[in-house]
Residue frames relative to the residue before (quaternion, step in Angstrom):
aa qw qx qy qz dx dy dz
X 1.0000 0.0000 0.0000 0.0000 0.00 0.00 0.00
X 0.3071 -0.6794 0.6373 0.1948 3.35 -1.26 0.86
X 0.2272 -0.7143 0.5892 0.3016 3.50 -1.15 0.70
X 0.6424 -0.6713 0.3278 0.1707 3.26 -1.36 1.08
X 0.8436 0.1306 -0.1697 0.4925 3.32 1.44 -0.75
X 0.6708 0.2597 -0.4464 0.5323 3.46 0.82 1.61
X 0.2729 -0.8450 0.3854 0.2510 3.72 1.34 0.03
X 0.3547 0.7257 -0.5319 0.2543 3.25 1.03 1.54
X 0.5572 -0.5919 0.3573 0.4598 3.65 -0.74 1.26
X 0.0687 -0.7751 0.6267 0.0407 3.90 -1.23 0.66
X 0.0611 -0.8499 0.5055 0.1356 3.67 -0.04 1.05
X 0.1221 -0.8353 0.5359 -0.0109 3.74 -0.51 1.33
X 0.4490 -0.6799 0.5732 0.0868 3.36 -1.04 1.73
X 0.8069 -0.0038 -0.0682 0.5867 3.43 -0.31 -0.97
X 0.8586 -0.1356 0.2763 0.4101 2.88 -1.87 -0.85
X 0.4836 -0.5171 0.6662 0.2342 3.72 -1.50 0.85
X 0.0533 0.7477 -0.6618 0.0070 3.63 -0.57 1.06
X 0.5310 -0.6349 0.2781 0.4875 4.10 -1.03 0.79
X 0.7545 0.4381 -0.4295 0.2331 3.83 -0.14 0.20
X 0.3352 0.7110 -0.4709 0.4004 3.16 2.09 0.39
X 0.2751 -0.7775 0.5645 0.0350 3.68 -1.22 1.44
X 0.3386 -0.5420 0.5083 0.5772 3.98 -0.59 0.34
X 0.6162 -0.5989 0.4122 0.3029 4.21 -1.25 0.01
X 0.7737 0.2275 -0.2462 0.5377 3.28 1.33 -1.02
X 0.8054 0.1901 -0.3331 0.4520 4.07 0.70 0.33
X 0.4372 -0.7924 0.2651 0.3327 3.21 1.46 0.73
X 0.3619 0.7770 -0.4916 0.1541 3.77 0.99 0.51
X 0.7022 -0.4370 0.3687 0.4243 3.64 -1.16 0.52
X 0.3639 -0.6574 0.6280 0.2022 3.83 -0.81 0.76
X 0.7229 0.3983 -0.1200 0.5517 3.69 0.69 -1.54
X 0.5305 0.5817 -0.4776 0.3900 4.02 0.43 0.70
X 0.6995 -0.5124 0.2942 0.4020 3.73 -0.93 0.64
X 0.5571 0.5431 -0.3251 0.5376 4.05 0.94 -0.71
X 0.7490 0.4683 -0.2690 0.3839 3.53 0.91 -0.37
X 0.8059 0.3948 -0.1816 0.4020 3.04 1.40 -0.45
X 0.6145 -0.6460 0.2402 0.3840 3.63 -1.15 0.60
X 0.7043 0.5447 -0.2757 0.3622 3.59 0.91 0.36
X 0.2358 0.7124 -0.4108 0.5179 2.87 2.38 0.32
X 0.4010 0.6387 -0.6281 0.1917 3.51 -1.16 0.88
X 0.6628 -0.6249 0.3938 0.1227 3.31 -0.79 1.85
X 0.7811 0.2625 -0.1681 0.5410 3.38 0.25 -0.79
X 0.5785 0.5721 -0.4345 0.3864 3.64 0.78 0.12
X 0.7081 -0.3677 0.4431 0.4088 3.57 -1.69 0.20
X 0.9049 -0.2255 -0.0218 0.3603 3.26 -0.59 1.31
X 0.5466 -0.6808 0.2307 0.4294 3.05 1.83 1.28
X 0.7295 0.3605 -0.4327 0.3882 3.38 0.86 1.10
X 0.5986 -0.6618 0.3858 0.2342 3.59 -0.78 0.38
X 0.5876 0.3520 -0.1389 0.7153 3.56 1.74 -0.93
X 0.5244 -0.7760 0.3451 -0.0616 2.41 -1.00 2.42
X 0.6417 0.6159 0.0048 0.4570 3.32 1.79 -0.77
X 0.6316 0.5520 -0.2842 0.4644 2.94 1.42 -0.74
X 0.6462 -0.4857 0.4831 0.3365 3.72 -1.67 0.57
X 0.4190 -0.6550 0.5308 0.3372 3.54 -0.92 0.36
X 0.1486 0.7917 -0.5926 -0.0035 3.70 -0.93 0.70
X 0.7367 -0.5948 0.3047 0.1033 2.78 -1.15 2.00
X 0.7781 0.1529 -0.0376 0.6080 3.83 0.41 -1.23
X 0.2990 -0.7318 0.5891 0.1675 3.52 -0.45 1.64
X 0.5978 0.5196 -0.3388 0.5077 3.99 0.83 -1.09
X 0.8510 0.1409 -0.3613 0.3541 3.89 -0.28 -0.02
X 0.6463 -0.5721 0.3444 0.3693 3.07 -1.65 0.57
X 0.1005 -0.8253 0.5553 -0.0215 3.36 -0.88 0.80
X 0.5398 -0.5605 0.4658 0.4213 4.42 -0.94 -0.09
X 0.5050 0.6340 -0.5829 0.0574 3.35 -0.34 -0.14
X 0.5495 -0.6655 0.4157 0.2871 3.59 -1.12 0.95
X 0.7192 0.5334 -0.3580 0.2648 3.59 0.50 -0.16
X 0.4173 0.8360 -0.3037 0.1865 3.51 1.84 -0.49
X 0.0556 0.7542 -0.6489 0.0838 3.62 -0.12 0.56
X 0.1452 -0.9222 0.2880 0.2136 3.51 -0.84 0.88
X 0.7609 -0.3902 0.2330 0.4631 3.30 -1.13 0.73
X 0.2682 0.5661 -0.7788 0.0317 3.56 -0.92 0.97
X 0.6298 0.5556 -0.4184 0.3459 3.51 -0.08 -0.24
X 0.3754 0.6579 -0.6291 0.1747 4.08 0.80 0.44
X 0.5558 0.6813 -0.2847 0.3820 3.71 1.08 -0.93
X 0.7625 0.3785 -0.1779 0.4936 3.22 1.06 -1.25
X 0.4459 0.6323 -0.3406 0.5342 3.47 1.61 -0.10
X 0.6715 0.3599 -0.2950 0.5767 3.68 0.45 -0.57
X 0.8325 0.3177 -0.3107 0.3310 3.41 -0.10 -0.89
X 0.5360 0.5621 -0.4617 0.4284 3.74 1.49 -0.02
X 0.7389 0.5520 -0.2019 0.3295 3.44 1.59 -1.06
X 0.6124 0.3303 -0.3836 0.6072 3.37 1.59 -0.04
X 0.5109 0.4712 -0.5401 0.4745 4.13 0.72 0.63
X 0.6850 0.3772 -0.4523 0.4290 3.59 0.59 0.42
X 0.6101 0.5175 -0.4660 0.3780 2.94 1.14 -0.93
X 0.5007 0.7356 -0.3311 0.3138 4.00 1.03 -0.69
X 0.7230 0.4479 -0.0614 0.5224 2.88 1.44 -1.96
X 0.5562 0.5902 -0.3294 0.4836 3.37 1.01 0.00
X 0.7272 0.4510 -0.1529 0.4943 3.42 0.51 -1.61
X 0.6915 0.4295 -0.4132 0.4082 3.80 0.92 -0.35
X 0.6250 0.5990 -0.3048 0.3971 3.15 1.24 -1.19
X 0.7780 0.4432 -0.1550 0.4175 3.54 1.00 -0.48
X 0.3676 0.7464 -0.3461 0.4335 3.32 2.11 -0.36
X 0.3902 -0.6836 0.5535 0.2721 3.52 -1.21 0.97
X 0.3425 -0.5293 0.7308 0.2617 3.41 -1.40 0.95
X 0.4656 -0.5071 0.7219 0.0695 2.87 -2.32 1.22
């Protein structure tokens, strides 16, 4: 797991429980920034449609749907392979 608000690599055995802290900037592990369904531009900055609305994304909080964020890495690198796939498809042919 990447922590969301110092991107230092975090390597997590069991479950993420809510007083679990990142180690080197001590942020909540179990808080909305941490999880994959966190997404800014979404309805109430979350992606899971189902979930309760919760106010402070940055602390740890209960909600049942949290699953954490491994995939931020794979987020960037899918988002600059489109941008790739994009920029050829549209490149002028000589």
């Amino acid at each position: 797991m990447i922590c969301a608000f110092c991107g230092h690599k975090i390597k997590v055995v069991d479950k993420i429980g809510r007083k679990d802290t990142c180690p080197k900037c001590n942020g909540d592990l179990r808080s909305c920034r941490q999880c994959f369904f966190f997404e800014a531009r979404a309805y109430n900055e979350c992606k899971e449609i189902m979930a309760e609305r919760i106010v402070d994304k940055d602390r740890a909080n209960f909600c049942d749907y949290f699953v954490a964020n491994n995939t931020q890495q794979d987020r960037v690198n899918r988002t600059k392979g489109a941008r790739d796939a994009l920029e050829a498809l549209f490149r002028k042919k000589k």
